[in-house]
C-alpha positions as CSV (number, residue, x, y, z in Angstrom):
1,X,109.5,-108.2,-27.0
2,X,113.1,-109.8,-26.9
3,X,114.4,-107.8,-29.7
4,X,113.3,-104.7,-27.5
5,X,114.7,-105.9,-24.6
6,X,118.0,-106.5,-26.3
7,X,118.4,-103.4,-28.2
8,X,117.5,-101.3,-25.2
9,X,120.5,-102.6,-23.3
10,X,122.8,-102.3,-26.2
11,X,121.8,-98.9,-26.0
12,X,122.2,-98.2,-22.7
13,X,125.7,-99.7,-22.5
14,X,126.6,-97.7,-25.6
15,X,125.4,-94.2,-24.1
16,X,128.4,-93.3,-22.3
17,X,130.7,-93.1,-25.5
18,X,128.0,-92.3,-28.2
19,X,128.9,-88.8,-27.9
20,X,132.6,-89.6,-29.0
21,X,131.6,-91.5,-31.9
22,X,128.9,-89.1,-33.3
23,X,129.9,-86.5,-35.3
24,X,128.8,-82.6,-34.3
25,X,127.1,-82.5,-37.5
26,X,124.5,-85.5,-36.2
27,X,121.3,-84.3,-34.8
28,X,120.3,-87.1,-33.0
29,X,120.9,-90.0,-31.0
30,X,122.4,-87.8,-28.3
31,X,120.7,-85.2,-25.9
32,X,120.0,-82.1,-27.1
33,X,119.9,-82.7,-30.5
34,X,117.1,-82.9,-32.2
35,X,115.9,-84.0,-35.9
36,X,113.4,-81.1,-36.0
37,X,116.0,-78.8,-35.6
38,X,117.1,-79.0,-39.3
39,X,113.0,-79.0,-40.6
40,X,113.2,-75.3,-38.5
41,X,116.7,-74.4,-40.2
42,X,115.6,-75.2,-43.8
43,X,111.9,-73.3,-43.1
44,X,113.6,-70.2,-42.1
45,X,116.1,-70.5,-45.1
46,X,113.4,-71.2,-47.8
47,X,111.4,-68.5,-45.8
48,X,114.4,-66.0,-46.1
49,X,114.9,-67.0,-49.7
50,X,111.1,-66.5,-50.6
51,X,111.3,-62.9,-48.7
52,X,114.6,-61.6,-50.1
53,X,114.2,-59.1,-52.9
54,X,118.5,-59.9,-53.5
55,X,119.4,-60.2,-57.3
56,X,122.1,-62.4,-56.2
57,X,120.1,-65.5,-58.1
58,X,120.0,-67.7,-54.7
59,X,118.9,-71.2,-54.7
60,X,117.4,-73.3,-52.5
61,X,117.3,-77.2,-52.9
62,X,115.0,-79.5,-51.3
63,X,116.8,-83.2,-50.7
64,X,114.6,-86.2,-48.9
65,X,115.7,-86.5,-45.0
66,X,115.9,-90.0,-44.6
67,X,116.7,-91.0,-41.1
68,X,120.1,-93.0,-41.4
69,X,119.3,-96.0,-39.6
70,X,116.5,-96.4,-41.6
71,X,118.6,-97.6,-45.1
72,X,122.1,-98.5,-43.0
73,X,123.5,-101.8,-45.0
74,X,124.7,-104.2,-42.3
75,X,128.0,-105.1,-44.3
76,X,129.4,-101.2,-43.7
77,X,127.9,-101.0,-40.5
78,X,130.0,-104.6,-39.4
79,X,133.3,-103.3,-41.0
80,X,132.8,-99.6,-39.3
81,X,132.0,-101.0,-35.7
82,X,135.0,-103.6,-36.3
83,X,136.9,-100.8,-37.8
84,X,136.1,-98.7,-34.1
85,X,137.3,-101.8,-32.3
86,X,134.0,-102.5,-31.3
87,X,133.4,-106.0,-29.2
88,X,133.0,-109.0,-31.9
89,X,129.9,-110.4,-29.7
90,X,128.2,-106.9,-29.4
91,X,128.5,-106.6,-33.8
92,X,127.5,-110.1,-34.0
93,X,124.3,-109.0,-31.9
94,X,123.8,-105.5,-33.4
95,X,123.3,-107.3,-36.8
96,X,121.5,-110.0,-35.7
97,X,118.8,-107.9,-34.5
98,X,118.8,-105.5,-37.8
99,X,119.0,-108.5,-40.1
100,X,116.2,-110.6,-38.5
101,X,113.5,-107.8,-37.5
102,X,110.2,-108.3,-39.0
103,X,107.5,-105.7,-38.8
104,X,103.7,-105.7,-39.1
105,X,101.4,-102.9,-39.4
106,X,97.5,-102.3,-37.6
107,X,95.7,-101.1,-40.8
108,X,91.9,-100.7,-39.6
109,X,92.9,-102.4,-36.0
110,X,94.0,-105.8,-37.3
111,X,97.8,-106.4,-37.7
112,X,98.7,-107.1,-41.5
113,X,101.1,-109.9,-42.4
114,X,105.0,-109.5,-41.1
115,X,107.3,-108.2,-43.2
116,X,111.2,-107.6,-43.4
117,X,112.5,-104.1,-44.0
């Protein structure tokens, strides 16, 4: 519960300039943008493609939409927050809480042992 605590309020003290430090081509974090939006975007264009009668020889390719924060190494994201003259303390914290998260999952209602990602 004190991880959650934490992180929340890093968030919410990091709202007011996320949307200078997110690039336009981001769909998420910010409001507005969504991650669904690019599932719609690549259904209509693999829905055009399998519609289109066009001798062209489109191609469509499929790639795996991992969220980012979900495989971020803390090393690159320590030397871009330094690099964006982010506070010392507040990268000391941000990987502090990514580096010593452990999970644990309900499988049939009972919680199986903690894990690291």
């Amino acid at each position: 519960m004190t991880l959650k605590i934490i992180t929340k309020t890093i968030a919410n003290k990091l709202k007011p300039i996320l949307a200078s430090i997110i690039s336009q081509n981001q769909s998420v974090f910010l409001p507005g943008r969504l991650i669904s939006n690019n599932s719609l975007i690549a259904f209509d264009i693999f829905h055009y493609l399998n519609q289109t009668t066009s001798k062209k020889g489109l191609i469509g390719i499929k790639t795996d939409m991992a969220k980012a924060y979900d495989r971020i190494e803390s090393l690159f994201l320590k030397a871009t927050m330094t690099t964006m003259g982010f506070p010392k303390l507040l990268i000391y914290t941000i990987i502090k809480c990514i580096s010593t998260v452990t999970f644990s999952l309900l499988i049939n209602g009972s919680p199986s042992k903690t894990f690291q990602p």
